[in-house]
C-alpha positions in Angstrom: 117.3 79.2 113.1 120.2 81.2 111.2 116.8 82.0 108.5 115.0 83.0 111.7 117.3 85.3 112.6 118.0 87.1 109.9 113.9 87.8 109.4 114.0 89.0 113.0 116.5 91.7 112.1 114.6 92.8 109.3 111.5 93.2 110.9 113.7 94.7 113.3 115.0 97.3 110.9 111.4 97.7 108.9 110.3 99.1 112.2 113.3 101.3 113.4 113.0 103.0 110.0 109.2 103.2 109.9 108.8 104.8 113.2 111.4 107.8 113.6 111.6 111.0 111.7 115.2 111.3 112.4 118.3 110.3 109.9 120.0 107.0 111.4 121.9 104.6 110.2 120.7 101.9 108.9 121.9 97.8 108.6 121.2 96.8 105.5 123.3 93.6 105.7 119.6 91.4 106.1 119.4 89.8 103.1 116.1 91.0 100.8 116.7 88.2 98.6 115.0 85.5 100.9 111.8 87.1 99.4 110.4 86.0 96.0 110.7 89.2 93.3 107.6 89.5 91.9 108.2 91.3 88.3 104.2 91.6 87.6 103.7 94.1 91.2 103.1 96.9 91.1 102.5 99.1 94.7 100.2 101.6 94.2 100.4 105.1 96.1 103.1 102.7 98.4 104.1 105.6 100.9 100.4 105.1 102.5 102.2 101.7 103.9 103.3 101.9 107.3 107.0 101.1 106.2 107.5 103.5 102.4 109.1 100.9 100.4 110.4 98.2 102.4 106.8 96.7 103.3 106.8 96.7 99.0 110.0 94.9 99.1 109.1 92.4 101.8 106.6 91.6 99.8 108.1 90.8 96.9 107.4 94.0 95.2 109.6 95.2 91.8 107.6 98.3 90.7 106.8 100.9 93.4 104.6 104.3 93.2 105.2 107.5 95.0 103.6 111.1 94.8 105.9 114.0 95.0 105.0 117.8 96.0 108.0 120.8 94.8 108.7 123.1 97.5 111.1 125.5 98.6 113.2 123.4 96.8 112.7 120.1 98.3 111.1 116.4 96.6 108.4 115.9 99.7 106.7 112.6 99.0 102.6 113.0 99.9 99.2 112.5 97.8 98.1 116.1 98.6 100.2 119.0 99.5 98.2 119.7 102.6 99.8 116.6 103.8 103.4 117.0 103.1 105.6 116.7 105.9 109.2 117.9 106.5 110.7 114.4 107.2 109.3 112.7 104.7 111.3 113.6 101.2 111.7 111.3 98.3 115.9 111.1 99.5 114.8 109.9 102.9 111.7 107.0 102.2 113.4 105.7 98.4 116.6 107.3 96.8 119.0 106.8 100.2 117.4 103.8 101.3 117.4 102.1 97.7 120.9 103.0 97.4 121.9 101.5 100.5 120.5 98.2 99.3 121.7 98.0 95.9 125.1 98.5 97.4 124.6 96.1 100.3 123.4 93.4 98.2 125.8 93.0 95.0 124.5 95.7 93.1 120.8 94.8 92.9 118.1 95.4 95.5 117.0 91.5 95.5 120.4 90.5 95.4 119.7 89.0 91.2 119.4 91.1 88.1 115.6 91.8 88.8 114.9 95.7 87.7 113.0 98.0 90.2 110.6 100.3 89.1 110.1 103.9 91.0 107.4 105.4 89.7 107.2 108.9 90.3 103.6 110.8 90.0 104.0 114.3 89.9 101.3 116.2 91.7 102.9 120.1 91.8 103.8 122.3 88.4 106.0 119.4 85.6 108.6 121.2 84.7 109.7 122.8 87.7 109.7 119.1 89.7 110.9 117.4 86.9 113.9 119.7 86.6 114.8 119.7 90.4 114.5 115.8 90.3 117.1 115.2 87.4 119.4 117.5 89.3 118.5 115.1 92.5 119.1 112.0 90.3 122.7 113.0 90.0 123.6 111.8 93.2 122.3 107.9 92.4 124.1 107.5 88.8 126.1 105.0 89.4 122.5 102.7 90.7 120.1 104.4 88.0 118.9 103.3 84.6 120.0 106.2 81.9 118.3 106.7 78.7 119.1 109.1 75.2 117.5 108.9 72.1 117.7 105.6 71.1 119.5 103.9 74.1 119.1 102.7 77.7 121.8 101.8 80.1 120.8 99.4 82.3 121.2 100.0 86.3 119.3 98.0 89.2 116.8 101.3 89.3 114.2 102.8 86.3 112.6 105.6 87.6 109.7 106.7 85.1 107.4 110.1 85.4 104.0 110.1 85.6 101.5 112.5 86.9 102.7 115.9 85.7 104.9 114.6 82.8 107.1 117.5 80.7 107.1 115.8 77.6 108.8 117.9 75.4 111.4 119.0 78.4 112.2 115.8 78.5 112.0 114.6 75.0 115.0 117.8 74.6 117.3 116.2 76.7 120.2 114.5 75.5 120.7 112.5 78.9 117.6 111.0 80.9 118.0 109.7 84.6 113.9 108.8 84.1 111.5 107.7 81.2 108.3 109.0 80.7 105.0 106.6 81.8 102.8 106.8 78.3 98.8 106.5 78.2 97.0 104.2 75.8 96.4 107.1 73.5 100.1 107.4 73.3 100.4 103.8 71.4 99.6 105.7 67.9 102.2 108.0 68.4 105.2 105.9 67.7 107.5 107.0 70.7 110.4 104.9 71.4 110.4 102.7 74.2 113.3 104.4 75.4 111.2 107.6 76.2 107.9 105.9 76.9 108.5 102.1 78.3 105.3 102.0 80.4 102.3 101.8 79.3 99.5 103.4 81.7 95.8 104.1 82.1 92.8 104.0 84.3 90.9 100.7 84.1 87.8 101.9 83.4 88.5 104.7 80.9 89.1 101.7 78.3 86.9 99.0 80.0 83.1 98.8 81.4 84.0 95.1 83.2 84.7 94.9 86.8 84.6 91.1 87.5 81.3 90.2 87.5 81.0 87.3 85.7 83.7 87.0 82.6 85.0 89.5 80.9 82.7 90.4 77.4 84.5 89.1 74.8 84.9 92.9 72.5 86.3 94.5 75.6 89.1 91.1 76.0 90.1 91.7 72.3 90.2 95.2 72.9 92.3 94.8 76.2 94.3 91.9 74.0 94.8 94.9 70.8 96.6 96.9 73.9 99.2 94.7 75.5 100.4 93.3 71.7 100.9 96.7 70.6 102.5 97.5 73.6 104.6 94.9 73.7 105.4 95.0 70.0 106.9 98.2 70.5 109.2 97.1 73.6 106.4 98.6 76.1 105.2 97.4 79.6 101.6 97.8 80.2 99.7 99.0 83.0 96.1 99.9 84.2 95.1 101.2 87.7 91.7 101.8 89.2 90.9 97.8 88.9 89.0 96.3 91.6 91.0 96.2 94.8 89.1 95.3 97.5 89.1 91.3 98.3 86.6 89.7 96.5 85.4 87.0 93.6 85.6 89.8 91.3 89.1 91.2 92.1 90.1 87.8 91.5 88.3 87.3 88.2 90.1 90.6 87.0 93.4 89.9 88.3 92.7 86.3 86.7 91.8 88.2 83.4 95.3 90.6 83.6 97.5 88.1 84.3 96.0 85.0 81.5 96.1 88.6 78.5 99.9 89.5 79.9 99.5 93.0 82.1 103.1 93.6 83.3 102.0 95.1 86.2 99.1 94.4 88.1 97.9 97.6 90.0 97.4 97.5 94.4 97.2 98.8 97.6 96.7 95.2 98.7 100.4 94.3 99.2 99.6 90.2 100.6 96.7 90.0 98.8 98.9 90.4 95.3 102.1 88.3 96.5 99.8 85.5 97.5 97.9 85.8 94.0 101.1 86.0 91.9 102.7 82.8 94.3 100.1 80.9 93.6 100.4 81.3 89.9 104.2 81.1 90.0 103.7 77.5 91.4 101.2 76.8 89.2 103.3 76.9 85.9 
């Protein structure tokens, strides 16, 4: 009953948060650590959910996607900027709410040492969003991974720019409060993993397979050739644009990800990946 009650409440909360457009407070005493962290999710375009972030969490979810728009000044979170909306800022659906966790839960969101990811896809002009970000990521130091040159400082949050990326803006700083999300190209340019520790790319600029039947075996040495070198330099790798919708050949190419070692597996499918990754989590 006392487990009962507790997922009440955070249903409770998932909704009260959800539905109004108007800052509250918020009881984050429910403890998000009842749900299994799943370290190979990743939630694609997650503000599209009916609860930004916490129906990722609920799920299990350790790597989390969100589009932002620069104006007037503000971080709006939307896929277009036709869609943008004054209530809905990158403080208000992740930075205040993920801060509010961490703190409520020992310092972590899941309540263990388990890393998320915020992935931040740039859609207006880099530089300009990129520099009015680091200046917003001042406020969440003390829950924020750090990076220079050579060296990352561990914190319960990585937030990591993709989209619009300001390489060489970035690669001037001295201090980072976010890494840069690489391409597969960017694998023969010998960045350290402390600028680029993601590895990202659409699915089918590398690969012609979409599930139907098994996967031909030049493109699994290619896709093998990818998360080695990735991984030999420190690097997480990623692909979006795989087949989402429910089906034998979603499940072949998830299947196919997981067995060659994808870090993160790309979805808008939030159950549909927690029950995939559960499954193989009992399995082993």
């Amino acid at each position: 009953m006392k487990y009962v009650h507790r997922l009440f409440n955070l249903v409770l909360i998932l909704i009260s948060v959800g539905c109004t457009t108007q800052p509250q407070v918020r009881d984050f005493s429910v403890p998000i650590q009842d749900t299994v962290p799943l370290v190979h999710a990743h939630a694609h375009n997650d503000y599209m959910h009916q609860h930004p972030l916490f129906d990722a969490l609920r799920h299990g979810f350790t790597s989390i996607e969100a589009d932002i728009h620069l104006v007037n000044d503000e971080l709006f979170v939307a896929h277009d900027r036709v869609n943008v909306k004054s209530e809905r800022t990158l403080k208000s659906l992740y930075l205040d709410p993920l801060k509010e966790i961490i703190n409520s839960h020992s310092g972590w969101v899941f309540g263990d040492s388990t890393q998320i990811t915020l992935l931040i896809d740039i859609k207006s002009d880099g530089k300009s969003t990129y520099r009015r970000l680091h200046k917003q990521l001042q406020e969440y130091k003390s829950i924020v991974t750090s990076f220079n040159e050579r060296q990352r400082h561990n914190k319960a949050l990585v937030i990591i720019i993709s989209g619009n990326r300001p390489l060489e803006y970035m690669q001037s700083q001295q201090y980072r409060l976010a890494a840069y999300d690489g391409r597969v190209s960017d694998l023969e340019k010998g960045y350290h993993n402390t600028m680029v520790p993601l590895i990202s790319d659409r699915w089918s600029s590398h690969f012609d397979w979409k599930g139907t039947g098994t996967i031909p075996g030049e493109e699994e040495i290619k896709l093998l050739k990818i998360i080695t070198q990735a991984h030999e330099n420190g690097q997480q790798v990623r692909f979006w644009a795989t087949p989402d919708y429910p089906s034998e050949d979603r499940q072949r190419v998830w299947n196919t990800l997981y067995k060659a070692g994808v870090d993160l597996i790309n979805t808008d499918d939030l159950e549909g990946l927690q029950s995939f990754l559960l499954d193989k989590m009992r399995a082993e």
